[in-house]
C-alpha positions as CSV (number, residue, x, y, z in Angstrom):
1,X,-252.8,-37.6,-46.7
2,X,-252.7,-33.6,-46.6
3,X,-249.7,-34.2,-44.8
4,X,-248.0,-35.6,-47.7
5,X,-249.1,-33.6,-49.8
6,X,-247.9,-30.7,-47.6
7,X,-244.3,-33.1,-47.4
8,X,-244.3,-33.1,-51.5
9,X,-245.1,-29.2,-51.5
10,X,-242.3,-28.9,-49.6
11,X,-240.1,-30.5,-51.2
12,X,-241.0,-29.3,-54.5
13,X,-240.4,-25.7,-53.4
14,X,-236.7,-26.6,-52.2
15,X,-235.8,-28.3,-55.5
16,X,-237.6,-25.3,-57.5
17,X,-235.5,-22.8,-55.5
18,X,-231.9,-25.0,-55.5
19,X,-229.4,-23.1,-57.7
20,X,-229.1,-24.3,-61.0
21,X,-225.6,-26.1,-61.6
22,X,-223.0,-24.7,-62.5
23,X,-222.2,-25.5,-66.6
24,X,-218.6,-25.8,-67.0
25,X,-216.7,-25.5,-70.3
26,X,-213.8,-27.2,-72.1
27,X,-211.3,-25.3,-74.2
28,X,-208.0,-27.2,-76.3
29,X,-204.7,-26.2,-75.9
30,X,-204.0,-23.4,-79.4
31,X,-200.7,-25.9,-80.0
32,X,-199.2,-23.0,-82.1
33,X,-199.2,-20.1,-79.6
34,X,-198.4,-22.6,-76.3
35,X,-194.8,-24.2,-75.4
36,X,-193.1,-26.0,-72.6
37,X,-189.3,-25.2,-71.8
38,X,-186.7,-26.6,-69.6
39,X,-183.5,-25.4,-68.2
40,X,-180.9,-27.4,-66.2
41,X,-177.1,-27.5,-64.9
42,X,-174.7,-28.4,-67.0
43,X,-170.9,-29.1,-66.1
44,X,-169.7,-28.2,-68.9
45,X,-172.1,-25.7,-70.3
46,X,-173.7,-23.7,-67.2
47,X,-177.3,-25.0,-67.9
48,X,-178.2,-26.3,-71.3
49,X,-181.9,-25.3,-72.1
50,X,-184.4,-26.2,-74.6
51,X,-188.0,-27.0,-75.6
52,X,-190.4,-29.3,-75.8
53,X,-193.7,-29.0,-78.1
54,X,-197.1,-29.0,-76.3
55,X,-199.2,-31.5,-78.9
56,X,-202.3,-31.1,-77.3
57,X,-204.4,-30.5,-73.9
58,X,-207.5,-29.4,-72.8
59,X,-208.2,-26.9,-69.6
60,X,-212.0,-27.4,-67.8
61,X,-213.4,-23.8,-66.4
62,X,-216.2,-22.6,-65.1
63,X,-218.2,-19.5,-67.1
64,X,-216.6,-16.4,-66.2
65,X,-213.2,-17.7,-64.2
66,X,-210.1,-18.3,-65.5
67,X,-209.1,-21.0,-62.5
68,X,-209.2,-23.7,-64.2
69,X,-210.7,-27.0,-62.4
70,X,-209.1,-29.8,-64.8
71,X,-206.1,-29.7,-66.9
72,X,-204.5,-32.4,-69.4
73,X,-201.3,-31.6,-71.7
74,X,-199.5,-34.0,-73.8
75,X,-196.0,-32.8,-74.8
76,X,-194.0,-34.2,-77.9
77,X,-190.9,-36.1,-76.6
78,X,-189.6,-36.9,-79.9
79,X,-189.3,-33.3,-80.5
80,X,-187.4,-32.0,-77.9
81,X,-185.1,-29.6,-78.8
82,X,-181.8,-28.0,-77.4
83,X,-180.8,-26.5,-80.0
84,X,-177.5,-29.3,-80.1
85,X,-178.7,-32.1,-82.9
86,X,-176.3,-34.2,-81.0
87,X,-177.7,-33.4,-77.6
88,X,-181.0,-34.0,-78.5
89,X,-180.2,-37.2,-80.1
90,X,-178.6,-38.3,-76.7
91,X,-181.3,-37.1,-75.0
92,X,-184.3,-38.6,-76.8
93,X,-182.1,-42.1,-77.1
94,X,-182.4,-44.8,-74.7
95,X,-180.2,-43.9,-72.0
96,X,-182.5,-40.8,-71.1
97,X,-186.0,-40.1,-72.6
98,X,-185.9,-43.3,-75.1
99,X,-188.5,-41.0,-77.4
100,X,-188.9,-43.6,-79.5
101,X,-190.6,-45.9,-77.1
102,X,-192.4,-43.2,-75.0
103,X,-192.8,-40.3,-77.8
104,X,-195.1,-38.5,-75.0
105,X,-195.1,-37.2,-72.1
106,X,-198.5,-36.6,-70.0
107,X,-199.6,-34.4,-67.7
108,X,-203.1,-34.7,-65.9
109,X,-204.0,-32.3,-63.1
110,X,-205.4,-34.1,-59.5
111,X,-205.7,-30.9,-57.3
112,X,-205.9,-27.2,-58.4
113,X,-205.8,-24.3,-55.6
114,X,-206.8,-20.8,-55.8
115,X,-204.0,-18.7,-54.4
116,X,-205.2,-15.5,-55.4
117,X,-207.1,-13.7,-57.9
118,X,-204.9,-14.7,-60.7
119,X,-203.0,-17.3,-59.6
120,X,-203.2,-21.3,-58.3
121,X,-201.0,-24.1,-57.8
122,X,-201.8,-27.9,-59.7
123,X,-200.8,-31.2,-58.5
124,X,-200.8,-33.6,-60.8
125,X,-199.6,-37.2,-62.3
126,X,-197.3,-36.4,-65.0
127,X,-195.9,-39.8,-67.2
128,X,-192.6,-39.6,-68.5
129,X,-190.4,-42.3,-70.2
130,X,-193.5,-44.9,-68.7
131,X,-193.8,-43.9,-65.4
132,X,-196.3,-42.0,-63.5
133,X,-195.3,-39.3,-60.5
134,X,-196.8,-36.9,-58.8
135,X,-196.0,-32.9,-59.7
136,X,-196.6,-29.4,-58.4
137,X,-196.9,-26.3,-60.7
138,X,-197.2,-22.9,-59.4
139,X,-199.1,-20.7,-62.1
140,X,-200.3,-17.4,-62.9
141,X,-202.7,-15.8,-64.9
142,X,-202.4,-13.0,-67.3
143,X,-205.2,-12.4,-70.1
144,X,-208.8,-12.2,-68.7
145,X,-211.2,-15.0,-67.7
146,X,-212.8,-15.2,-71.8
147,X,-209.0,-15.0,-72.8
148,X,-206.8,-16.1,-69.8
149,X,-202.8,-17.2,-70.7
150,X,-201.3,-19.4,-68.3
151,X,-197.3,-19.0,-67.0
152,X,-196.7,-22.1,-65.1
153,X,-193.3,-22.9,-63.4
154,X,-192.0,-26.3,-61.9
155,X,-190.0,-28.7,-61.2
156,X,-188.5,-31.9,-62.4
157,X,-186.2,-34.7,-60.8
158,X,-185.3,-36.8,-63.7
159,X,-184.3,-39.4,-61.4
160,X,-188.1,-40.5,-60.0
161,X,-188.7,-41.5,-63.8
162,X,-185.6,-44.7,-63.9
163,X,-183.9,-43.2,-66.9
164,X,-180.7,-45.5,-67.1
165,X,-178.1,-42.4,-67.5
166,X,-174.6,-42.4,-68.7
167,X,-171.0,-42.0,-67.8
168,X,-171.5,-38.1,-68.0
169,X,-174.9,-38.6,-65.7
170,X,-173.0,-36.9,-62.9
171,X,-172.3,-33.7,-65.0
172,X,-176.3,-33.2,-65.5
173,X,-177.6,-31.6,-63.1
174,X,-181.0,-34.0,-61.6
175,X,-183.6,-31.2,-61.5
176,X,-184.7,-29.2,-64.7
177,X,-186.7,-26.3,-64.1
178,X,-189.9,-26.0,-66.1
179,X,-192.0,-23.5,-67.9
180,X,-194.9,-24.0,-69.7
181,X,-196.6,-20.8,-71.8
182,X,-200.2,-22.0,-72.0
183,X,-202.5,-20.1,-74.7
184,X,-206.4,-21.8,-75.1
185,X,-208.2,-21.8,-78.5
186,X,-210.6,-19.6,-79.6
């Protein structure tokens, strides 16, 4: 008997002592001051680049960092913009994006790595014109860890989504870069 009850002291001290959890907090995407940009090669053009919206997202952080450990972004595929209403139109048709059957694209984070004080690299599932591949973004981080802006670059093979292309497929180039200017709300 005084042995369990020296057992349950015990074990009452660890758990008193154990550091409290760690409270993490969600912050949405500010929409207005964030953007995602593209830029690929272009036969005829050089590179032809352009934007699409951000329409929402949320980034998961602990208190105090600005590493993030969860990130989700939904971009606006019916919006995309090169600048060329023609363009666009071919673009967001069904040959390529087909906007109006998938009008967003998705981006949910699996893996984020610190690489240094202000910077890490996310893996992630990213859904495009219905289907659902893996992605890497390297990122930095200017701001500060109440106020932190995010600058991430990539890399996109437009092939791994099945997009049907055209007889001027060969003059796109496959890969678009990627930017994406990431602001959080207040």
């Amino acid at each position: 008997m005084l042995r369990t009850f020296a057992l349950t002291l015990c074990v009452l001290a660890a758990l008193s002592s154990a550091a409290p959890a760690q409270s993490t907090a969600e912050h949405a995407i500010d929409t207005a001051k964030s953007h995602a940009q593209f830029s690929i090669s272009h036969v005829f053009v050089g590179h032809v680049t352009g934007a699409i919206p951000i329409a929402s997202g949320s980034v998961e952080m602990r208190p105090g960092s600005s590493i993030p450990l969860k990130a989700t972004a939904v971009l606006d595929a019916a919006k995309f913009d090169t600048g060329d209403q023609d363009r666009d139109a071919t673009m967001t048709g069904p040959n390529y994006f087909d906007a109006k059957s998938f009008p967003t694209w998705t981006f949910t984070s699996t893996k984020i790595i610190e690489t240094g004080p202000a910077s890490f690299t996310m893996d992630g599932n990213l859904t495009l014109h219905g289907v659902t591949q893996p992605e890497h973004l390297d990122v930095t981080v200017g701001g500060d860890a109440t106020h932190p802006v995010y600058h991430a670059t990539g890399h996109i093979d437009r092939r791994s989504w099945g997009m049907k292309g055209t007889r001027l497929d060969p003059a796109i180039g496959g890969v678009a870069d990627v930017t994406l200017d990431v602001v959080l709300g207040r």
